[in-house]
C-alpha positions in Angstrom: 116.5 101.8 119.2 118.8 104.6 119.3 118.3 107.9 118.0 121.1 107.8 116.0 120.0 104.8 114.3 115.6 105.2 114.5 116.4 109.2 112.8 117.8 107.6 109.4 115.2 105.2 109.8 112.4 107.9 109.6 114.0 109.9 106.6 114.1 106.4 104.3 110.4 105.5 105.6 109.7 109.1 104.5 110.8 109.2 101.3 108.8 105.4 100.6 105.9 106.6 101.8 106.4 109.7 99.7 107.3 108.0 96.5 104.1 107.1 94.0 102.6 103.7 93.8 99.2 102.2 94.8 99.0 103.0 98.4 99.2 106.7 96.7 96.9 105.4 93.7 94.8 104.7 96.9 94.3 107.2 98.7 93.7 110.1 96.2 91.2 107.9 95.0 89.1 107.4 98.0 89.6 111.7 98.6 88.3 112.1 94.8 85.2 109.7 95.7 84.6 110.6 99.0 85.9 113.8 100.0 88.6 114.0 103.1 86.2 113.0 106.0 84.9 109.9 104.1 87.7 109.4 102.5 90.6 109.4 105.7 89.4 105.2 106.8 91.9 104.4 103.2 94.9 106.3 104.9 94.1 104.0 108.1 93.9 101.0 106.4 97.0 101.6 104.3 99.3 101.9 107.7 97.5 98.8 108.9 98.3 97.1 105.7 102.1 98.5 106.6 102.1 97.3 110.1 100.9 93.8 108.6 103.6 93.6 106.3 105.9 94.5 109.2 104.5 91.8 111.2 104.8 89.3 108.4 108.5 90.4 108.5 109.0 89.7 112.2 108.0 86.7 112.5 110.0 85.3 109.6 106.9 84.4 107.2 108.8 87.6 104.8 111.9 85.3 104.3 109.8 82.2 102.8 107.8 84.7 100.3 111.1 85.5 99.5 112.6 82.3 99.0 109.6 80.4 97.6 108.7 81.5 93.9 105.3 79.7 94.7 104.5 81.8 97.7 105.7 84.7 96.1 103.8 84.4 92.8 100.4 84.0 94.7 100.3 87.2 97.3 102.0 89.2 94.0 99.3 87.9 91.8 96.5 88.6 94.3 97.8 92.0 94.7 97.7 92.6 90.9 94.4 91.5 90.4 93.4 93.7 93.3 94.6 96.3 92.0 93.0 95.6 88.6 89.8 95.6 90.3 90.2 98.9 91.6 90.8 100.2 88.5 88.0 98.9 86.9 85.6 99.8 90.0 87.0 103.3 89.6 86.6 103.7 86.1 83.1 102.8 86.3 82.6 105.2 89.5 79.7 107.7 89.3 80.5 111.0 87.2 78.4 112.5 89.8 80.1 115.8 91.8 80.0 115.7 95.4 79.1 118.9 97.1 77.4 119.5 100.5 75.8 123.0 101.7 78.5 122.8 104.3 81.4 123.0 102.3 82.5 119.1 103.4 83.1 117.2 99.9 81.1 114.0 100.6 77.8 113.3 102.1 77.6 111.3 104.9 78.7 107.7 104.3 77.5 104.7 105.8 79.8 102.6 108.2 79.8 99.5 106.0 81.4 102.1 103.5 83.7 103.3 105.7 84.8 99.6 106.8 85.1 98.9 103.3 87.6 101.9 102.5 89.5 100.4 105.6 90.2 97.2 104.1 90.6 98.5 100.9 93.5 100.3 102.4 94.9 97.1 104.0 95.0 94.8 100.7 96.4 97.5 99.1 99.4 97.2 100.9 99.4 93.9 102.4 98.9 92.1 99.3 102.1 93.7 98.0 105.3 91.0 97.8 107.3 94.2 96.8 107.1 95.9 100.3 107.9 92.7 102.1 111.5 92.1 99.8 112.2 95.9 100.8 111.3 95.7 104.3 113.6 92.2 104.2 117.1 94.0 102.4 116.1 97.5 104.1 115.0 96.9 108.0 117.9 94.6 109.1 120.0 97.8 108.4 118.5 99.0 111.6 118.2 96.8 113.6 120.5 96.4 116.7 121.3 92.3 117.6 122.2 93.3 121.0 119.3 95.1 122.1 115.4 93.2 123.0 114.0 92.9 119.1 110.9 93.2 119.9 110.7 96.7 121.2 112.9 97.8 118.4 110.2 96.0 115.8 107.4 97.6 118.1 109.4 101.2 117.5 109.8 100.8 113.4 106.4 99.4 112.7 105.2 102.7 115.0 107.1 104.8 112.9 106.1 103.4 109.9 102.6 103.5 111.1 102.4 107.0 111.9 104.6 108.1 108.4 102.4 106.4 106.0 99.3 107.0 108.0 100.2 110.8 107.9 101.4 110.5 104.2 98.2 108.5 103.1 96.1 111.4 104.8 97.4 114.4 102.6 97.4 112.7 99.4 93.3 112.0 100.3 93.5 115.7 101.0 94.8 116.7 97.9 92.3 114.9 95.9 89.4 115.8 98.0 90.9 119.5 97.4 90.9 118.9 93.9 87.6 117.5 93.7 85.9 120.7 95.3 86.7 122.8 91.8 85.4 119.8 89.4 81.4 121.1 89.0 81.1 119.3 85.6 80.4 115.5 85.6 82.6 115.0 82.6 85.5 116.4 84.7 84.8 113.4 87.6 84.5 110.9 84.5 87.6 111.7 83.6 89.2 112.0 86.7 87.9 108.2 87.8 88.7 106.9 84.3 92.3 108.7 85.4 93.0 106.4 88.8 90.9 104.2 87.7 94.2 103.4 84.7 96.5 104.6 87.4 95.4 101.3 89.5 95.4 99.1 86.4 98.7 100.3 85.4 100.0 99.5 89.1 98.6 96.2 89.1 100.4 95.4 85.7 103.8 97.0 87.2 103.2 94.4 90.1 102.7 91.6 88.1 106.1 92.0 86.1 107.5 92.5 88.9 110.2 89.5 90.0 111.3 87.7 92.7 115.4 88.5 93.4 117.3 85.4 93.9 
């Protein structure tokens, strides 16, 4: 891929990774529960979840959720309820403040926790039909019919990657910033009940949203 062509490219993956929505929803969720440290394995599994999408993409499975109404009414009804689920499970999170003698703001986490905040990341953003449609009318833009496909694919989904990784990673900072001046449990009930009806309201925004002809 030319740099003429890939520099565009990063400026409009940017600016999605940038814009609000549950990968966001996400990832200052896992900072407000866990603190950075604990929290960073969400910001991973988002760019997996990314990558995935990419992949599905590629290889031509994007065009049939895009075509088939089926298809594309289950993976954007999983997503929704997903994303319900979160809300719920983050409403109903501990009003508990986490604070360490350190100064880190989570205690240590066990690795079945972390693995879960991994693939929490991943649904998040591979059960999301609205990423594939984009990355279907958007990516082709790019693209370069002349030149090997793979290594241009291998080049976006590394730059996508590495955007929404990097993206995913300050909003968990931000949160886990915010959640070292909350001392008073009604502050962290608040704040979960918060994301928790961010996540809810995303997973209704999902569910209205349609398939383009």
């Amino acid at each position: 891929m030319e740099f003429s062509t890939w520099l565009p490219f990063f400026f409009a993956t940017l600016a999605i990774s940038l814009a609000p929505g549950p990968g966001a929803i996400a990832a200052m969720g896992a900072g407000l529960n866990h603190g950075f440290r604990h929290g960073q394995p969400v910001a991973i599994g988002l760019a997996l979840g990314v990558c995935t999408q990419l992949a599905v993409v590629a290889i031509g499975l994007g065009a049939v959720l895009a075509s088939s109404e089926t298809a594309f009414n289950v993976v954007k009804w999983a997503g929704a309820a997903y994303l319900v689920w979160l809300g719920v499970q983050q409403w109903r999170s501990p009003a508990s403040p986490i604070q360490t003698p350190s100064g880190d703001t989570a205690p240590q986490a066990p690795r079945q926790r972390l693995r879960a905040l991994l693939l929490r990341g991943w649904t998040v953003n591979a059960l999301n039909p609205k990423g594939t449609v984009f990355l279907l009318a958007v990516m082709p833009q790019f693209l370069d019919v002349n030149q090997p496909m793979l290594a241009q694919y291998l080049t976006i989904g590394i730059t996508f990657g590495v955007i929404e990784c990097s993206v995913m990673t300050g909003y968990v900072a931000l949160a886990a910033r915010v959640l070292g001046f909350l001392r008073s449990p009604g502050h962290i009930r608040w704040m979960n009940r918060g994301f928790g009806g961010l996540f809810v309201l995303a997973g209704g925004v999902l569910a209205m949203f349609k398939r383009t002809a």
